[in-house]
C-alpha positions as CSV (number, residue, x, y, z in Angstrom):
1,X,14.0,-122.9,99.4
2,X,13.3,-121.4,95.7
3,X,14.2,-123.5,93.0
4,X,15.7,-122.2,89.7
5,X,16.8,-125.2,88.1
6,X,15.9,-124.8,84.6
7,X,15.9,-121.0,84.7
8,X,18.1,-119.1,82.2
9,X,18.6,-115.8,83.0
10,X,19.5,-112.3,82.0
11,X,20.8,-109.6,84.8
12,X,22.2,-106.8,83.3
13,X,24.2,-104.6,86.0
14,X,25.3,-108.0,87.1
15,X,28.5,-106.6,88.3
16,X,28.0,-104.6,91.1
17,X,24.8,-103.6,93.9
18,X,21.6,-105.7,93.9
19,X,22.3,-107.3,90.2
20,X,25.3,-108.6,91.7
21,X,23.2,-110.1,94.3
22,X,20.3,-111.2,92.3
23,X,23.4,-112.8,90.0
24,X,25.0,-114.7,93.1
25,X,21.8,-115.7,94.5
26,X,20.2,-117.2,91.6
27,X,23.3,-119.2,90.7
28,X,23.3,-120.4,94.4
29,X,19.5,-121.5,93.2
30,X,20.4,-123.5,90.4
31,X,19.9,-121.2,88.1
32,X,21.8,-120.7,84.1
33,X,23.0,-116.8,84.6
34,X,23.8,-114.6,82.2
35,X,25.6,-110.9,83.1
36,X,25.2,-108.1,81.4
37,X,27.5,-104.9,82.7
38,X,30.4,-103.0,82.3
39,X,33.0,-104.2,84.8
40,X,34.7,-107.4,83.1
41,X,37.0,-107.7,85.9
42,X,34.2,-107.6,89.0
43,X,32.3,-110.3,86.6
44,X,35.8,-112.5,86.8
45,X,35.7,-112.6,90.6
46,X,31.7,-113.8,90.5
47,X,32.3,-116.4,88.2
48,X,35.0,-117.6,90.0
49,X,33.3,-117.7,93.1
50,X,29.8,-119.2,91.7
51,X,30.5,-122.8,92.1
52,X,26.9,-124.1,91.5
53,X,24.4,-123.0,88.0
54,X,26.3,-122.1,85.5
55,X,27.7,-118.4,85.2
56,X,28.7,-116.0,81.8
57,X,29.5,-112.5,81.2
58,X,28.8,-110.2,78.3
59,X,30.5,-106.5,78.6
60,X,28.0,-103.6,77.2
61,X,27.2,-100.4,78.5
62,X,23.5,-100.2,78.0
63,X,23.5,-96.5,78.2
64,X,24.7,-96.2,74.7
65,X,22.4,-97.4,71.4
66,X,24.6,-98.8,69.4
67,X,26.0,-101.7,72.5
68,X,22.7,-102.4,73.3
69,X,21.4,-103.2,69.7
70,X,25.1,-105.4,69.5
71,X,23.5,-107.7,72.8
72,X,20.4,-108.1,71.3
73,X,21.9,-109.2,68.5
74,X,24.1,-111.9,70.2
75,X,21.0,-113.2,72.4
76,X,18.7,-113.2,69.6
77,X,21.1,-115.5,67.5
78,X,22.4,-117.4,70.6
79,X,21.1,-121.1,71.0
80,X,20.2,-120.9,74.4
81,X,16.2,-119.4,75.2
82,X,16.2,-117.6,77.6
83,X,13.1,-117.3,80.0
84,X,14.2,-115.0,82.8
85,X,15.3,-111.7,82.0
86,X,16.0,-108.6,85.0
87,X,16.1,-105.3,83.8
88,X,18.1,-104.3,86.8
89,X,21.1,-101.8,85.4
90,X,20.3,-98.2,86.4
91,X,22.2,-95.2,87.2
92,X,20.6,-92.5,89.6
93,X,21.3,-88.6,88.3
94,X,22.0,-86.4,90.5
95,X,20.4,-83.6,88.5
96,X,18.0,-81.1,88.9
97,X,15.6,-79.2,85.9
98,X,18.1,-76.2,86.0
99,X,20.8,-77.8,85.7
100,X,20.6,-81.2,84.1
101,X,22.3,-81.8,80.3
102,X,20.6,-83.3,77.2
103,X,23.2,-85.6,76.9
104,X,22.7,-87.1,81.0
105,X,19.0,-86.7,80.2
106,X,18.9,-89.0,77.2
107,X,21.5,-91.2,78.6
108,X,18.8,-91.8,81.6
109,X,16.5,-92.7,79.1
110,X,18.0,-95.1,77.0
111,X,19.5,-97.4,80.3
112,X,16.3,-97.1,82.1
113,X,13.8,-97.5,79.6
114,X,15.2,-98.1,76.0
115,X,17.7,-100.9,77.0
116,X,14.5,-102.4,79.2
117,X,12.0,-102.4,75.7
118,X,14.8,-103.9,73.2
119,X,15.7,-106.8,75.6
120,X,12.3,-107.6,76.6
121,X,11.4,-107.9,72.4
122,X,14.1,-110.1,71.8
123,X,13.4,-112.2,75.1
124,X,9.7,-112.2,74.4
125,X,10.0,-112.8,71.0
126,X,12.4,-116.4,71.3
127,X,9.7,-117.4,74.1
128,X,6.8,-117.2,72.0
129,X,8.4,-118.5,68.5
130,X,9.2,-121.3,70.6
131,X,6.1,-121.4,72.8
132,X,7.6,-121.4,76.3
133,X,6.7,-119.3,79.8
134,X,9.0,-116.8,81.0
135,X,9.3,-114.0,83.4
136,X,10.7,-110.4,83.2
137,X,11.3,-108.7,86.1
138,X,12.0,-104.8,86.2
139,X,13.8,-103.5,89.1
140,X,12.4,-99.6,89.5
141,X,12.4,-97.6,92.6
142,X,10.4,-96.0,95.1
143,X,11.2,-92.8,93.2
144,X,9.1,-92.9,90.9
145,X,6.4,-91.8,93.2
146,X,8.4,-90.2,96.0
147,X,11.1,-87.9,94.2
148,X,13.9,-86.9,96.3
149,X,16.0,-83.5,95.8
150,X,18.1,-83.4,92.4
151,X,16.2,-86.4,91.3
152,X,14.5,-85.5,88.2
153,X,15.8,-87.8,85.6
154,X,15.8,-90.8,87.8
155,X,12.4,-90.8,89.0
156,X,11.1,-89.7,85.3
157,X,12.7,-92.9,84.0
158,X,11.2,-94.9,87.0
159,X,8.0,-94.0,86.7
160,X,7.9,-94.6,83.1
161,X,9.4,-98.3,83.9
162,X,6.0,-98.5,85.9
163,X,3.9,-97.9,82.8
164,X,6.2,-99.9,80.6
165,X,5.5,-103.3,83.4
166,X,2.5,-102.8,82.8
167,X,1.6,-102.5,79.0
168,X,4.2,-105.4,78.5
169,X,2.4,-107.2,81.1
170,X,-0.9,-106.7,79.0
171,X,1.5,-107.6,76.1
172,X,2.5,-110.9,77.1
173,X,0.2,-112.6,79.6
174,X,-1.4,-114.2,76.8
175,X,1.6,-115.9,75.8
176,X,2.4,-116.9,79.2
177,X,5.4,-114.3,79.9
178,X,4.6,-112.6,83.3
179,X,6.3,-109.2,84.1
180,X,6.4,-107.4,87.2
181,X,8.3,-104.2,88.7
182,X,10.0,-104.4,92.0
183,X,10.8,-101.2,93.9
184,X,13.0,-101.3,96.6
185,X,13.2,-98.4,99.0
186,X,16.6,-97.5,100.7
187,X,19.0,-100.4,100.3
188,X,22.8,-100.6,101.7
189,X,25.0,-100.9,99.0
190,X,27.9,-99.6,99.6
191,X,31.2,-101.3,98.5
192,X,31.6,-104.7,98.8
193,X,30.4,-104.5,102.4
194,X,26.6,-106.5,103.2
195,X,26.2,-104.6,106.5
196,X,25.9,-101.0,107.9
197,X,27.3,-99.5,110.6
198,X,25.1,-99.9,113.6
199,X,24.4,-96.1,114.0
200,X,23.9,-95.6,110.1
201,X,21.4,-98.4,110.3
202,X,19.5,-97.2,112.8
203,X,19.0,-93.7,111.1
204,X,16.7,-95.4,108.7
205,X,13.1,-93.6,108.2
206,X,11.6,-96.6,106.9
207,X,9.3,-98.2,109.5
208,X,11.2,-101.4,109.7
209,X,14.1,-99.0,111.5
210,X,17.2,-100.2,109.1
211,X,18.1,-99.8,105.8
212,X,17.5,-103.0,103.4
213,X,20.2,-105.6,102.7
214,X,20.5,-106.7,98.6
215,X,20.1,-110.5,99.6
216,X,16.2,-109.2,101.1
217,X,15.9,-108.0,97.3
218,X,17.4,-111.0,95.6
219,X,15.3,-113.1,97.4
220,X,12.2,-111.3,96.4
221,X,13.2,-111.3,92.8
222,X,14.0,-115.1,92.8
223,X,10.4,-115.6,94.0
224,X,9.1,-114.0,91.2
225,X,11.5,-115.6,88.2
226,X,10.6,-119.2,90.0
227,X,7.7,-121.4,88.4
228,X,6.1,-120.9,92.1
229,X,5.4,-117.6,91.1
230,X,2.1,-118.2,88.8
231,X,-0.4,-115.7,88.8
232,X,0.9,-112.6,89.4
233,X,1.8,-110.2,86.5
234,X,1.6,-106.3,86.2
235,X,2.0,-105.9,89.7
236,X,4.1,-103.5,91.3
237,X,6.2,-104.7,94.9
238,X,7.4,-102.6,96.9
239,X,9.9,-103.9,99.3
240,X,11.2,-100.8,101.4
241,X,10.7,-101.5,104.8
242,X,7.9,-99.3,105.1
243,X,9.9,-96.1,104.0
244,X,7.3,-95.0,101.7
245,X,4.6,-93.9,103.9
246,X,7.0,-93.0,106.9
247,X,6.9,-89.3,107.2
248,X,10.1,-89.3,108.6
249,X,12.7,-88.2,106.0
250,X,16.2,-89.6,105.6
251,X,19.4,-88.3,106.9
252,X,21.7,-87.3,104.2
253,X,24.1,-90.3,105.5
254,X,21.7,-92.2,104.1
255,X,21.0,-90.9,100.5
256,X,25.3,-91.5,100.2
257,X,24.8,-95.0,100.9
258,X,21.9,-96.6,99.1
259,X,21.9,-97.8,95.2
């Protein structure tokens, strides 16, 4: 099993979906977590429920400037150095060019890619002052090279997350920081529930015929933030079930039910 004793990390949309997940999981691990989200009461019920690595929660909604630049500032000026951090909060727009707002379009921009550049500074920055390792972890989607319908925004800001891994990648290897984007494909997140229905399952176009489960992804991503995880930075892992070159597209019941 992955060991992440000794790993302090950042999830931001901790609260809910696969940060939820990747937030249980790595405190199951061992690991020091820190949320980042907007549901205070959601974070309650994880923290009371995380009886192992130790568990906080920080409230910001990282769609807006002015409460992302108010977390950096707390984690810059906060004792504890932090050497895992998972951009995982996202929001997928339902928009299309015609109809899409400037205000959804530059809200996209500034959870998906803004948020991502300020926290990995001021995580990057602590690391090398103090000369440690770290990892950061992106959490894109298969999107950004497979648009769906109504999907502009979202796949625009995941495929810039693709080129951000990578220059930050370039950034930081010398300094021992290792960054890498995972893209899940279709995963079942709805409510509280870990499993889908039989027949909604087996709708599934990926070629692996079900949807994915968060722990699949959690697992993945704890992998990657562990000190196992040593020479691999820039990449880009897809874990989708082999979705993305299926031919087969995916039944609407499916689009409803995925993060």
């Amino acid at each position: 099993m992955t060991d992440l004793r000794g790993r302090k990390a950042i999830i931001t949309g901790g609260t809910h979906g696969i940060g939820e997940e990747i937030a249980r999981h790595f405190s199951e691990l061992g690991a020091d977590v820190l949320i980042i989200g907007r549901d205070q009461d959601r974070a309650k019920e994880i923290i009371s429920e995380c009886k192992h690595g130790s568990i906080k929660f920080i409230k910001a909604d990282l769609s807006k400037r002015s409460e992302v630049l108010d977390l950096v500032k707390k984690i810059s000026t906060d004792e504890t150095v932090y050497n895992v951090l998972i951009n995982n909060a996202s929001k997928n727009s339902r928009f299309n060019v015609v109809n899409i707002q400037l205000e959804e379009w530059d809200a996209m921009l500034e959870l998906n890619l803004t948020a991502p550049m300020l926290l990995s500074k001021c995580i990057a920055r602590k690391l090398i002052d103090q000369g440690k390792p770290g990892r950061i972890i992106n959490i894109g989607a298969v999107q950004s090279f497979f648009p769906m319908n109504s999907s502009l925004a979202y796949s625009t800001v995941k495929g810039g997350l693709r080129s951000f891994t990578k220059s930050l990648a370039v950034d930081l290897a010398p300094h021992g920081i290792l960054v890498t984007l995972v893209m899940p494909g279709p995963i079942y997140a709805k409510g509280k529930e870990s499993e889908p229905s039989k027949e909604l399952d087996s709708r599934s176009a990926a070629l692996i015929p079900r949807m994915g489960r968060k722990i699949e992804v959690a697992k993945l991503v704890a992998f990657i933030a562990s000190e196992e995880n040593t020479f691999m930075t820039g990449n880009e892992i897809i874990i989708d079930g082999g979705r993305t070159i299926s031919r087969k597209p995916d039944p609407d019941e499916i689009k409803e039910n995925v993060l």
